[in-house]
N, CA, C and O of each residue as an XYZ file, in Angstrom:
612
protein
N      -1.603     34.124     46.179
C      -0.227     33.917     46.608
C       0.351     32.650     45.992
O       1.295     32.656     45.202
N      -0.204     31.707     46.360
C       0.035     30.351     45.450
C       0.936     30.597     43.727
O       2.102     30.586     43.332
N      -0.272     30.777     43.197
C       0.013     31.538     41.776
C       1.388     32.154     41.618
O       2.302     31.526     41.085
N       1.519     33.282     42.045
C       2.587     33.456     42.509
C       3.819     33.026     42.320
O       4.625     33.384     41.461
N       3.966     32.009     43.412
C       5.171     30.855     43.766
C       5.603     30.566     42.785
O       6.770     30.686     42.413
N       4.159     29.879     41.885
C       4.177     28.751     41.087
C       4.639     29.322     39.635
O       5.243     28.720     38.747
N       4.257     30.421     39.658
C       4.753     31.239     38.316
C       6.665     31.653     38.945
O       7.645     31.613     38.201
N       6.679     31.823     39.655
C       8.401     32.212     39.992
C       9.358     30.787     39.797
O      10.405     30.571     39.186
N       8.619     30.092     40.479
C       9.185     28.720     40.715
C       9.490     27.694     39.212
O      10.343     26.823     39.037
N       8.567     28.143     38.408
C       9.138     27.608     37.104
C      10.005     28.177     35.766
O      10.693     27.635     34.901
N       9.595     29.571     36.070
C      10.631     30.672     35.390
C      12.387     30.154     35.966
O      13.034     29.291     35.373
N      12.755     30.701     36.875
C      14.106     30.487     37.270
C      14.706     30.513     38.953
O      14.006     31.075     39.795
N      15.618     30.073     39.237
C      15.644     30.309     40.676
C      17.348     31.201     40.112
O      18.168     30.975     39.222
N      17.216     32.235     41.199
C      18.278     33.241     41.035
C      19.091     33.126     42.297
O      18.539     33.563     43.307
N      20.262     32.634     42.426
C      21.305     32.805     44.403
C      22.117     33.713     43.255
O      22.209     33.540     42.039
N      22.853     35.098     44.420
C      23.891     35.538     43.958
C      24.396     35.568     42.724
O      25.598     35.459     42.484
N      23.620     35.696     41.983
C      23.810     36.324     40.088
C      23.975     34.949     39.328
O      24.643     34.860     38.298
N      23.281     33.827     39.942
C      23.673     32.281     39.183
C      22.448     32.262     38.935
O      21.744     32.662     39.862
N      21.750     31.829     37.693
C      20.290     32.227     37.129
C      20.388     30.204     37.184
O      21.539     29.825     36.970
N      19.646     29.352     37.361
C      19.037     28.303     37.250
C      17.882     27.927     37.006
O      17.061     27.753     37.906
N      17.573     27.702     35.502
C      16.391     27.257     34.772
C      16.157     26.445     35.702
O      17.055     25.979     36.403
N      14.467     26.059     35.890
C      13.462     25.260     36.527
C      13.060     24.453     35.591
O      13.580     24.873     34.558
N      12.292     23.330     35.308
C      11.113     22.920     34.279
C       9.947     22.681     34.976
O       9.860     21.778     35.809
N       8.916     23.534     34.655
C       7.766     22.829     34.985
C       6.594     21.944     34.362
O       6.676     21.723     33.154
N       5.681     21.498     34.954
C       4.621     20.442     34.463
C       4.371     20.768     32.888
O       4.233     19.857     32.070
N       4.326     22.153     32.530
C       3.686     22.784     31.504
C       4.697     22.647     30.341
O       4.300     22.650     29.176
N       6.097     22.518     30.681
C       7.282     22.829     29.274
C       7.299     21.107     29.181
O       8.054     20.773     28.268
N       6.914     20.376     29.607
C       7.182     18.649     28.885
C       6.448     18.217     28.717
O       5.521     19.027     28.688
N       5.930     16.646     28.425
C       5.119     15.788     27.670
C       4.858     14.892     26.688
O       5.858     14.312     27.111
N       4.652     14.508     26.181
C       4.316     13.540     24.687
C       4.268     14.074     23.826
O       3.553     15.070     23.712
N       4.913     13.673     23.019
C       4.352     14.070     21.180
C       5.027     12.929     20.117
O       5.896     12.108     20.409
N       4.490     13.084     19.035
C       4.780     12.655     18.239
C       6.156     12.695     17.132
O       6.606     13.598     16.427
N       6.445     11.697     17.287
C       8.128     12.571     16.447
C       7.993     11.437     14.667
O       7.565     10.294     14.503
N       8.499     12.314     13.796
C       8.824     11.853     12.484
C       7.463     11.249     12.072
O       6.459     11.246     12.785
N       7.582     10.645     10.600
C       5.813     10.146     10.321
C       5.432      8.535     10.631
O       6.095      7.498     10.660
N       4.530      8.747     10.770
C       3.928      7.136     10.937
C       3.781      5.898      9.931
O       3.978      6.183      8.750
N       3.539      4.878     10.155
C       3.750      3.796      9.189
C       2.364      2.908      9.898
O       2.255      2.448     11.035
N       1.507      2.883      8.879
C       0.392      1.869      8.241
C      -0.193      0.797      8.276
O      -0.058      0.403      7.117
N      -0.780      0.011      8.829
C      -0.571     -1.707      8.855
C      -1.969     -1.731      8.013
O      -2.898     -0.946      8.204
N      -1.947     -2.621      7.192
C      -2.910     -2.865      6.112
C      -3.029     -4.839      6.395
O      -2.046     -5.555      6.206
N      -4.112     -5.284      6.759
C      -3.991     -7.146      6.801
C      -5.252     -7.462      6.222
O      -6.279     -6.801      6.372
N      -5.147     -8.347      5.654
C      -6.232     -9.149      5.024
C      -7.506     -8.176      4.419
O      -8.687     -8.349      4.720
N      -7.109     -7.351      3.706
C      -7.710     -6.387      3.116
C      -8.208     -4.959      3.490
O      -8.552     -4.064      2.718
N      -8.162     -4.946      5.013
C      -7.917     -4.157      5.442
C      -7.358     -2.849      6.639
O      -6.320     -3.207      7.195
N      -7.728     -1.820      6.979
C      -6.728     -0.874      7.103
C      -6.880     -1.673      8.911
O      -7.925     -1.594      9.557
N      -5.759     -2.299      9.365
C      -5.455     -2.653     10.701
C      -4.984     -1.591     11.841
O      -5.342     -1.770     13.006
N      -4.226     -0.556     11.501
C      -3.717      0.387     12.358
C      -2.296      0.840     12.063
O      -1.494      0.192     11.390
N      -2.058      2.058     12.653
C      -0.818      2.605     12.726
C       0.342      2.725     14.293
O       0.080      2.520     15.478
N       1.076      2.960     13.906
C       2.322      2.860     14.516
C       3.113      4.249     14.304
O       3.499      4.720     13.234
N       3.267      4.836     15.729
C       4.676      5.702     15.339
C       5.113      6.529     16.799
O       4.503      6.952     17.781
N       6.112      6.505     16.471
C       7.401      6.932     17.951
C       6.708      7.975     18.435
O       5.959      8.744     17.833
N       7.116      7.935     19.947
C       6.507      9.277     21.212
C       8.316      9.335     21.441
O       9.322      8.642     21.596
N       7.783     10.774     21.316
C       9.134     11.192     22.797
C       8.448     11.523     23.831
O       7.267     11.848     23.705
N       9.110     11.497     25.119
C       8.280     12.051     26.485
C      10.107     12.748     26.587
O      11.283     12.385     26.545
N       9.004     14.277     26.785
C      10.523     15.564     27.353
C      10.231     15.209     28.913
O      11.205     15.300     29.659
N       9.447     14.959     29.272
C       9.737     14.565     30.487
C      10.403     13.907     31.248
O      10.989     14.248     32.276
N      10.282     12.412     30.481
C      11.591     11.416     30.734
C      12.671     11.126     29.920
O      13.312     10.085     29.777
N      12.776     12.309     29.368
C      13.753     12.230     28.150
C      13.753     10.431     27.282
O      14.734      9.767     26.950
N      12.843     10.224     27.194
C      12.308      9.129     26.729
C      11.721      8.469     24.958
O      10.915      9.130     24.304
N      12.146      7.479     24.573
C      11.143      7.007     23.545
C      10.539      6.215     23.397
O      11.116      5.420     24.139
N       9.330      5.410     22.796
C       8.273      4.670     23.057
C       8.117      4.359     21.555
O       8.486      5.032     20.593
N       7.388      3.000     21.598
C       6.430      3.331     20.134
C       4.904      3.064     20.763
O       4.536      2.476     21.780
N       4.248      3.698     19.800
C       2.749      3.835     20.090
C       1.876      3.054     19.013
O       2.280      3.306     17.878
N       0.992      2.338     19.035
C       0.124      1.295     17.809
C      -1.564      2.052     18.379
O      -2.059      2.123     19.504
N      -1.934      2.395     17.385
C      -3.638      2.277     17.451
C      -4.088      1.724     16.561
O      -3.773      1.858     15.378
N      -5.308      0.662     17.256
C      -6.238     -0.101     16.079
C      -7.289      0.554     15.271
O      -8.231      1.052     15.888
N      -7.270      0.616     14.167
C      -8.498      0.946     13.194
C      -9.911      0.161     14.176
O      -9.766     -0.965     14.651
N     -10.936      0.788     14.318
C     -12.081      0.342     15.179
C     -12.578     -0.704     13.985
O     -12.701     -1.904     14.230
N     -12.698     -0.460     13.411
C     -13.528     -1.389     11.801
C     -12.502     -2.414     12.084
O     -13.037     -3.504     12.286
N     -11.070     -2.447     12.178
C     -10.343     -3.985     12.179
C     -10.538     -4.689     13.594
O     -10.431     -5.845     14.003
N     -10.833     -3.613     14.080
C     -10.940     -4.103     16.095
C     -11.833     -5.464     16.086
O     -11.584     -6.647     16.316
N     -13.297     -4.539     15.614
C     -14.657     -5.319     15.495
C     -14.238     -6.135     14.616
O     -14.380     -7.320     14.921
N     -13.735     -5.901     13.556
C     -14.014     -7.715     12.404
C     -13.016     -8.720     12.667
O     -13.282     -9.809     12.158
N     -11.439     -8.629     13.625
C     -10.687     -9.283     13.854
C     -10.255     -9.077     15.636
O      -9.280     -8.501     16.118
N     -11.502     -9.855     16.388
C     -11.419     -9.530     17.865
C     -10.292    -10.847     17.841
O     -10.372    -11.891     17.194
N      -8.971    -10.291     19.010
C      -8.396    -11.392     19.045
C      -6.851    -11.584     18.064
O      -5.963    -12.436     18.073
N      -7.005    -10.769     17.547
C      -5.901    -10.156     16.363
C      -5.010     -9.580     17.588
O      -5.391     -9.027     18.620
N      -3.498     -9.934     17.076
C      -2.781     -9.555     18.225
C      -1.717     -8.352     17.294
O      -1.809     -8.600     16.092
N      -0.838     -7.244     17.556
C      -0.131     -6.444     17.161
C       1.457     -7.127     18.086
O       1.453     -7.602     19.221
N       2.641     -6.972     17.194
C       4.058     -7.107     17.756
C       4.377     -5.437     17.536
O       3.953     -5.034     16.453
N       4.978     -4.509     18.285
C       5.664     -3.260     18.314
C       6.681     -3.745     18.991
O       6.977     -4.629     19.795
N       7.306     -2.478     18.128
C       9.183     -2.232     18.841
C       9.382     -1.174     18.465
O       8.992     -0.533     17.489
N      10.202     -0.924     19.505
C      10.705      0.990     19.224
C      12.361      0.279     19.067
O      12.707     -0.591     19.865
N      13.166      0.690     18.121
C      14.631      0.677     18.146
C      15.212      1.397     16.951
O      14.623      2.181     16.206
N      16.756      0.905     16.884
C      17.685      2.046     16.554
C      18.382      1.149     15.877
O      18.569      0.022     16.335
N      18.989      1.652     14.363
C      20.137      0.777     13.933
C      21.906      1.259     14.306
O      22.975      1.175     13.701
N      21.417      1.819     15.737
C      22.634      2.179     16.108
C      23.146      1.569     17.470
O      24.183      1.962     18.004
N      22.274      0.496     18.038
C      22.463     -0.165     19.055
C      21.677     -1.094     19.317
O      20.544     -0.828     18.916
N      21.775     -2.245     19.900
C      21.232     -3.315     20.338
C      19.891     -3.062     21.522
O      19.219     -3.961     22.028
N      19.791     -1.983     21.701
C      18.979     -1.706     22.811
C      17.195     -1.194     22.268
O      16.962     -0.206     21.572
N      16.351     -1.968     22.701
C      15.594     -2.259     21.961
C      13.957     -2.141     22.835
O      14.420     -2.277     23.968
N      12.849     -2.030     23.006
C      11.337     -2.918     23.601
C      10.526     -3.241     22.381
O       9.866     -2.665     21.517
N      10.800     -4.121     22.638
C       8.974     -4.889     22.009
C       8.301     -5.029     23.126
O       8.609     -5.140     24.312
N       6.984     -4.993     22.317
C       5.931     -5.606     23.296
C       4.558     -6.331     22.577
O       4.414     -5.960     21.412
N       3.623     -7.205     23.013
C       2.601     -7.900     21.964
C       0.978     -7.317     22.520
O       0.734     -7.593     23.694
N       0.059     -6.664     21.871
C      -1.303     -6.320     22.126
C      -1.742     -6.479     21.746
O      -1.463     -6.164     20.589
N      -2.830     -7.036     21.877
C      -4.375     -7.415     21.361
C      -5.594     -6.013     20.817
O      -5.545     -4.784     20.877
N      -6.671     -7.075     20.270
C      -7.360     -5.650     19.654
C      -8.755     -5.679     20.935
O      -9.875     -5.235     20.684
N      -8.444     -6.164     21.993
C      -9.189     -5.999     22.941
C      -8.925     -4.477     23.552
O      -9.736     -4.029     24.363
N      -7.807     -3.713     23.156
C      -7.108     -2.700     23.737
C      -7.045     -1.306     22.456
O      -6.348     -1.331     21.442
N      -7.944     -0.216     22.864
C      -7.585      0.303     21.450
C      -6.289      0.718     20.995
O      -6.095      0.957     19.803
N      -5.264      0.833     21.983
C      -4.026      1.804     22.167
C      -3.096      0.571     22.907
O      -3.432     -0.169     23.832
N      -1.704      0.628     22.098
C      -0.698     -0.802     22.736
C       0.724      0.645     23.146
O       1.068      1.385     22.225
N       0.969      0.709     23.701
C       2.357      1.183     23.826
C       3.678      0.359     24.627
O       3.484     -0.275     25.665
N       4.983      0.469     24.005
C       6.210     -0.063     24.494
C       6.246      0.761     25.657
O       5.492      1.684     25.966
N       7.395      0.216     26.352
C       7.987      1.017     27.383
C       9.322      1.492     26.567
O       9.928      1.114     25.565
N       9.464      2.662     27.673
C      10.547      3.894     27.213
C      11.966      3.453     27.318
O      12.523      2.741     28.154
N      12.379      4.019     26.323
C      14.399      3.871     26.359
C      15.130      5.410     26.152
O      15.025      6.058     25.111
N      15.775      5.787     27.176
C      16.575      6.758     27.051
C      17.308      7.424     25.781
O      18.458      7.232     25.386
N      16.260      8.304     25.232
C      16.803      8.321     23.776
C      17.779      8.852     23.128
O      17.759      9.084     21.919
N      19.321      9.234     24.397
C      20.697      9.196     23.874
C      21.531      7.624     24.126
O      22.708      7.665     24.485
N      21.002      6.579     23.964
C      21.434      5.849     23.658
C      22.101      5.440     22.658
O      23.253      5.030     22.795
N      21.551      5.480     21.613
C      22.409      5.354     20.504
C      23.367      6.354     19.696
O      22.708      7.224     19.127
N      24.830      6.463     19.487
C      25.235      7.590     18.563
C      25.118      6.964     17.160
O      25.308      5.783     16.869
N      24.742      8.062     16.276
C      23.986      8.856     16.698
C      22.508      8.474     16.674
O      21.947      7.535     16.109
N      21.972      9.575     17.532
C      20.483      9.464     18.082
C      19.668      9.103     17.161
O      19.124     10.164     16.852
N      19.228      8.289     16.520
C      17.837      8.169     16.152
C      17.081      6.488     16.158
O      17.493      5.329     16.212
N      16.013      7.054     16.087
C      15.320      5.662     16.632
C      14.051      5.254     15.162
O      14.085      5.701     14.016
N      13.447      4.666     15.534
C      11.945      4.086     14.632
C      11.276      3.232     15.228
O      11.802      2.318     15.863
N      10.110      3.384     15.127
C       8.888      2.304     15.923
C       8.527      1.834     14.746
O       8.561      2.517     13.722
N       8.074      0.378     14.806
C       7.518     -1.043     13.842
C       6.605     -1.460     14.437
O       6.600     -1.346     15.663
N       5.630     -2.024     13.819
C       4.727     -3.072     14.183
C       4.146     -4.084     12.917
O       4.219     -3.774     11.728
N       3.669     -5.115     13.339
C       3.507     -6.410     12.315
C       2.076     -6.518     13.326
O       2.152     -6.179     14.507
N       0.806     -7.014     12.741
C       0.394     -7.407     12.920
C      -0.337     -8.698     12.200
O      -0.684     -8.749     11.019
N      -0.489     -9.739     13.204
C      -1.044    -11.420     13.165
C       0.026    -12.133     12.745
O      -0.098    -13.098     11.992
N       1.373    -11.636     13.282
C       2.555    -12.597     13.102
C       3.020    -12.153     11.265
O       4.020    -12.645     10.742
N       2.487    -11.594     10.840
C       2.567    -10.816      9.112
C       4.652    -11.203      9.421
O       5.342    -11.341     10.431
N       4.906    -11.236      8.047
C       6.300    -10.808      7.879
C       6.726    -10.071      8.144
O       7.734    -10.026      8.849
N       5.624     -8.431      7.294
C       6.047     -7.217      6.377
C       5.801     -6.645      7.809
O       4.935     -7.147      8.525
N       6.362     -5.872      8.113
C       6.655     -4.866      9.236
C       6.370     -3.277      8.915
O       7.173     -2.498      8.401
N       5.286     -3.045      9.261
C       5.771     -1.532      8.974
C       6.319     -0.220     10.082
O       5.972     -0.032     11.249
N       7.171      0.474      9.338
C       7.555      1.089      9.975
C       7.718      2.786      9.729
O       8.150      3.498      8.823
N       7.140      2.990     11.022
C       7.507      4.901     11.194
C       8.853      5.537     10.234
O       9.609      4.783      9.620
N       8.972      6.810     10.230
C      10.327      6.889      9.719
C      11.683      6.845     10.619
O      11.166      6.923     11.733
N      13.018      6.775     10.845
C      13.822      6.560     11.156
C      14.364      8.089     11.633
O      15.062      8.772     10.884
N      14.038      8.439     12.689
C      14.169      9.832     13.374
C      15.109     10.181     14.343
O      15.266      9.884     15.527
N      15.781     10.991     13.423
C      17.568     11.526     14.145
C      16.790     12.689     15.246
O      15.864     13.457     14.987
N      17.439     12.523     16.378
C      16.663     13.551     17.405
C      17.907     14.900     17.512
O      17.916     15.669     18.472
N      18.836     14.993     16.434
C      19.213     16.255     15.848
C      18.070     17.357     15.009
O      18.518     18.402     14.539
N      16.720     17.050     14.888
C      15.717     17.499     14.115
C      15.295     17.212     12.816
O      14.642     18.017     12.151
N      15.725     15.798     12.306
C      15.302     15.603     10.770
C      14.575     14.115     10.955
O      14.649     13.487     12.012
N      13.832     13.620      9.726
C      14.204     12.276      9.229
C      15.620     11.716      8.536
O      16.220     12.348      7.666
N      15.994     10.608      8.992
C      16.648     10.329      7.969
C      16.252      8.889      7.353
O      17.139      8.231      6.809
N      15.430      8.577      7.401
C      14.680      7.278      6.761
C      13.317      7.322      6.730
O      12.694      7.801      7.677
N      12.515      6.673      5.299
C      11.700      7.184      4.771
C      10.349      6.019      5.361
O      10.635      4.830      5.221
N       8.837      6.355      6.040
C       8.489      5.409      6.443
C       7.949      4.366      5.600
O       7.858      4.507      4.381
N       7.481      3.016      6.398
C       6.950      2.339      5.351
C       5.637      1.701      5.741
O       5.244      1.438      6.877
N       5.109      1.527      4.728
C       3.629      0.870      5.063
C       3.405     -0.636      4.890
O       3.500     -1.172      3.785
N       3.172     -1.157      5.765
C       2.680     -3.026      5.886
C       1.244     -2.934      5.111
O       0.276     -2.214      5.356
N       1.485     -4.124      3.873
C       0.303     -4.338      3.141
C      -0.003     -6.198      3.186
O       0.099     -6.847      2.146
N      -0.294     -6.723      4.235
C      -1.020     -7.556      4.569
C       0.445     -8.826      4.798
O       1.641     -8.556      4.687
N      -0.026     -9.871      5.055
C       0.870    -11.403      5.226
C       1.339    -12.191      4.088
O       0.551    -13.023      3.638
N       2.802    -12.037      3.401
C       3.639    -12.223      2.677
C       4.043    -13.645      2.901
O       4.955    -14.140      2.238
């Protein structure tokens, strides 16, 4: 019976010929949007960077994972991320260490900017060179090409 419910309850609710889509647990989540961008330091491969949407919270994030080989040879190595938009001032950074394999920003409502698109960056050990994801219109394309950080300039 359960089953049931739970299968009706996310299909649609029907009053008097007015059909109202549901969402359930199963139609949202995380993923990955547009391509990722590289961090390369002191010879080598440090980690990548690149934007989450959550359909759940109609949300965007940026996401950093450390290369395990840079983890171990640079304990203490810190990462800067930011998820933003060159279409508005509205912005998160945030700073993680390689004590952590996985750093993520917090989320920004990703019709904020017209038009929509965003990019996640990260620098790591204070580096200049920033690299960055590609620049992702949430109409369905790229429109900026990503880039890869090759060490402290």
């Amino acid at each position: 019976m359960r089953t049931k419910i739970a299968v009706i309850a996310a299909t649609a609710i029907t009053l008097t010929g007015l059909t109202i889509p549901v969402a359930s647990a199963a139609s949202c989540g995380k993923m990955s949007i547009g391509q990722p961008g590289n961090v390369h330091v002191w010879g080598e491969y440090a980690g990548q960077v690149e934007q989450i949407y959550d359909s759940c919270a109609d949300a965007v994030s940026a996401h950093w994972q450390w290369s395990t080989q840079f983890q171990n040879d640079h304990a203490g190595a810190t990462v800067t991320l930011k998820i933003s938009s060159p279409y508005t001032v509205a912005s998160v950074t945030t700073t993680g260490w390689t004590s952590s394999k996985n750093v993520d920003t917090g989320g920004l409502a990703h019709g904020i900017p017209t038009p929509d698109a965003w990019q996640a960056s990260a620098t790591v050990a204070g580096c200049s060179d920033w690299a960055k994801g590609s620049l992702w219109w949430y109409g369905g394309q790229d429109w900026g090409q990503q880039h890869d950080a090759w060490g402290c300039n």
